[in-house]
N, C-alpha and C positions, 0 to 999 in steps of 0.2 A: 510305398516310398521308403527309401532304407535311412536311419538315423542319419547317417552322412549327409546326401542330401536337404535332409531337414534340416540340422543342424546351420547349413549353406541357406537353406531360403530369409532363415531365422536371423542370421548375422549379416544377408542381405537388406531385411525390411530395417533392420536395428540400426546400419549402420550410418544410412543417411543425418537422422536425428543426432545420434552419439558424437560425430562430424560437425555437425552445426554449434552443438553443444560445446565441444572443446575448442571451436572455434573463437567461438563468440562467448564465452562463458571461464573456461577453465584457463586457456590462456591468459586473457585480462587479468583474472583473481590471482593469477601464479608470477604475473609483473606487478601488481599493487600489492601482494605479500612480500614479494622482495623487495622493495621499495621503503615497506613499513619497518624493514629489520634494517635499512638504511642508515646514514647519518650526514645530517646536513648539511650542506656547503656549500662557499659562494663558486658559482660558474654554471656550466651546461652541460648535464644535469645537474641541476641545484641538490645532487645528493652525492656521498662517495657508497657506493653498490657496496653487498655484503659479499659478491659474489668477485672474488676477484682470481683472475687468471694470467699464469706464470708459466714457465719453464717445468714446474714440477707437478702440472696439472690446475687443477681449478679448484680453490679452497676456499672456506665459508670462514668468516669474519661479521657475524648476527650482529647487533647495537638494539638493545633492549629499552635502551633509553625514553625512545617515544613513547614506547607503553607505558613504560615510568609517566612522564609527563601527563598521561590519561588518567592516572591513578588518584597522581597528586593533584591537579587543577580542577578546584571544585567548577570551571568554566564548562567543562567537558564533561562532567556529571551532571550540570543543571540543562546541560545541551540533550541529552540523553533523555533524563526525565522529560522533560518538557516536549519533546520529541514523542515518548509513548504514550507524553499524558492529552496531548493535542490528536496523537492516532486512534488513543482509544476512544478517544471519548467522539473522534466521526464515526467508526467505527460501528460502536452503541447508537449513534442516533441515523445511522443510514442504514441499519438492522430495525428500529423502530419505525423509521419513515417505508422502506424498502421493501419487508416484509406485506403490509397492507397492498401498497401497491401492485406487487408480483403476482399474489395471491386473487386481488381483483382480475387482471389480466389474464390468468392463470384459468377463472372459471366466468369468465366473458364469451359471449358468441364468439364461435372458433372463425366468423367473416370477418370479426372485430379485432381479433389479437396480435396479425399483423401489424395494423395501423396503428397500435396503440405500444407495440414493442419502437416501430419507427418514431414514435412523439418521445420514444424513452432515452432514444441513443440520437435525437437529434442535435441535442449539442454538440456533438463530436463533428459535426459538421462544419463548426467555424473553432476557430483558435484556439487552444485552453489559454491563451495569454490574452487575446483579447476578448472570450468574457471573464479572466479575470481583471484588465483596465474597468469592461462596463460595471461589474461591481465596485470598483472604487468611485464611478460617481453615481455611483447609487447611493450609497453610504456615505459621504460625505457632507461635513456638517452643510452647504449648500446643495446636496446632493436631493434625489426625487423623493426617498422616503421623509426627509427631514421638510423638505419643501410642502408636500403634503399634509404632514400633520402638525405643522404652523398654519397654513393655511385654514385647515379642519379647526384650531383651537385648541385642540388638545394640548398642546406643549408651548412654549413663550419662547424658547431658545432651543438650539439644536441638540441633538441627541450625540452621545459619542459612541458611534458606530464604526468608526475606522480605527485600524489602527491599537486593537484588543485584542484579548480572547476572541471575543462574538466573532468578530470580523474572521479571523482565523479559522475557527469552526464554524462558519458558514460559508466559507470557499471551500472546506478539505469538502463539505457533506455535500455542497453543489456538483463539486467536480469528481468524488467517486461513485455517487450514488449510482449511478449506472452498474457500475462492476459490481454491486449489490441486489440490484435488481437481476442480473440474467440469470445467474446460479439458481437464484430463487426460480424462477418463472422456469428454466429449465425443470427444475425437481418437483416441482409444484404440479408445474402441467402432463406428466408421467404419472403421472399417484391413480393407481384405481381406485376410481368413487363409488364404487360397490361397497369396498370397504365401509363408507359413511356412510352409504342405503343399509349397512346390515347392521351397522350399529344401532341408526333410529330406529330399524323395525324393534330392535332388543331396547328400544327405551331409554336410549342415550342418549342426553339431550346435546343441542348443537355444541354450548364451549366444552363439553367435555370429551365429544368426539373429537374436537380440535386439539386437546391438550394431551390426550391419549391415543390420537392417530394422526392427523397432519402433523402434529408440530413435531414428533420425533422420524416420520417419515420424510421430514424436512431438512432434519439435520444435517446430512450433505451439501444440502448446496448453503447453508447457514456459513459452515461452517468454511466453505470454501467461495464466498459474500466475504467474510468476516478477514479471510488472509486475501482476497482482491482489493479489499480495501486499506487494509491494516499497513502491509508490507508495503507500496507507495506513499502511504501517508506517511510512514517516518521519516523517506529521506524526502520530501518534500523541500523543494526549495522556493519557487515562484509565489507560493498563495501567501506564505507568512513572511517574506520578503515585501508584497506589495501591500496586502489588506493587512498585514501585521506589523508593521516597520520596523526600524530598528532595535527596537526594545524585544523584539518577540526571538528568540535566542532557540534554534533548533538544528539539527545535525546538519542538513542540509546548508544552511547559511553559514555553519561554522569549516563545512569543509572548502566551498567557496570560498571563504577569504583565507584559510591555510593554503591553497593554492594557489589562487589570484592574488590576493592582497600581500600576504610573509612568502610567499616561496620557499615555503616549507612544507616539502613534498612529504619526506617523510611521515611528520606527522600528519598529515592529511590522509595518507595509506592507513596507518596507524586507525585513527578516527574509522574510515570507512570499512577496515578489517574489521575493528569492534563490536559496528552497527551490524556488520552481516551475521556474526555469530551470534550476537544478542536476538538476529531476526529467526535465525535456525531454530531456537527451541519453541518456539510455537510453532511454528511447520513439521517440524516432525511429533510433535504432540499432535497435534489436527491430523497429520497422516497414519500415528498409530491409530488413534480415535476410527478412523473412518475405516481401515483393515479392521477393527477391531468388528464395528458395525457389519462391513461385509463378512467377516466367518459367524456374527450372529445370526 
């Protein structure tokens, strides 16, 4: 087959994806970038474009302002923080819960691993809104847990389970644990276990074969667990809206009401330019990391 050709089959398999990509990806990003270099106004679009066009061509007129206003409003730094420190921290404990999990699955009768991957993604079956409503009356001071353990004795008055942290980080870990789990259980269930038969013949005992052969033959799918989870939980809007209420302050609910509530587009663009680049540098870390891995 002569380069040419090749070339031709090569920008044929590529170009479906590439298409879908700039469809649904690089256009949106290139009207919310212009958007964020915008400036505010009352009418339809509630912005005047930096892109304006004349008689003499098409000339750019940027408004930096909004970034400014990200800078200076500690509103939008604590959205931020709060933001990573809510992600990482599912993150950490759906890497803690997830890992055991995957790993069980992983070295289960292969009759068994089907049934137990489908108990794994069975929530995705019904709503992510409405189980996170059934958590809210879970956790609610007259909710089942609370009910329960007044009933038991243990407590005299209800517990504050709504409506926190806890609350918050235990809908982001219910609701991503799955994207944790399959990476794992993919990489997991590939691993030749001859590996671990040759290490116990050499006297290895089980957690150091783990610590010195699973756990870094794992690393891949850890570490792409780690951004399935990560990168939805910060713009997360629904879980720390309802199990967090008002008080619980994260990018997601601040871009929401710069949209819906002030109509003010711009910054809203602004905000969500932010978040994406702030999301980039751990993906491309994770991505050098795992090239890195593969020419090891």
């Amino acid at each position: 087959m002569s380069a040419g050709n090749s070339s031709r089959r090569q920008f044929g398999v590529a170009a479906p994806p590439l298409f879908w990509l700039g469809l649904f990806f690089l256009i949106p990003f290139a009207i919310v970038m212009t958007i964020a270099f915008a400036e505010s106004a009352i009418g339809i679009p509630p912005y005047i474009s930096p892109l304006q066009f004349g008689e003499g061509g098409v000339s750019l007129h940027p408004y930096f302002g909004n970034f400014q206003i990200l800078a200076e409003d500690s509103l939008y730094l604590r959205a931020f923080l709060n933001s990573l420190g809510f992600a990482g921290g599912a993150t950490v404990l759906c890497l803690l819960i997830g890992y055991p999990m995957a790993y069980a699955i992983a070295r289960a009768p292969e009759s068994w691993r089907a049934t137990l991957m489908t108990l794994v993604i069975l929530p995705f079956w019904t709503s992510a809104l409405i189980r996170v409503y059934s958590w809210m009356g879970i956790l609610k001071p007259n909710g089942l847990i609370n009910q329960l353990l007044i009933a038991s004795g243990l407590i005299d008055e209800p517990l504050p389970l709504l409506n926190n942290f806890f609350s918050v980080e235990l809908g982001l870990v219910y609701g991503y644990l799955p994207f944790m789990i399959l990476p794992l259980y993919t990489t997991l269930e590939k691993m030749d276990l001859t590996l671990l038969e040759a290490a116990a013949d050499l006297g290895c005992r089980p957690l150091r074969a783990f610590l010195r052969i699973t756990l870094p033959l794992s690393l891949p799918g850890i570490i792409a667990g780690s951004l399935l989870v990560f990168v939805p939980a910060v713009g997360e809007f629904v879980i720390p809206d309802l199990l967090g209420g008002p008080s619980t302050l994260m990018v997601g609910k601040v871009l929401w009401d710069e949209f819906f509530t002030n109509h003010d587009w711009p910054v809203a663009s602004a905000v969500a330019v932010a978040m994406l680049i702030l999301l980039v540098v751990p993906m491309g870390l994770a991505q050098f990391f795992l090239r890195g891995k593969e020419r090891g």
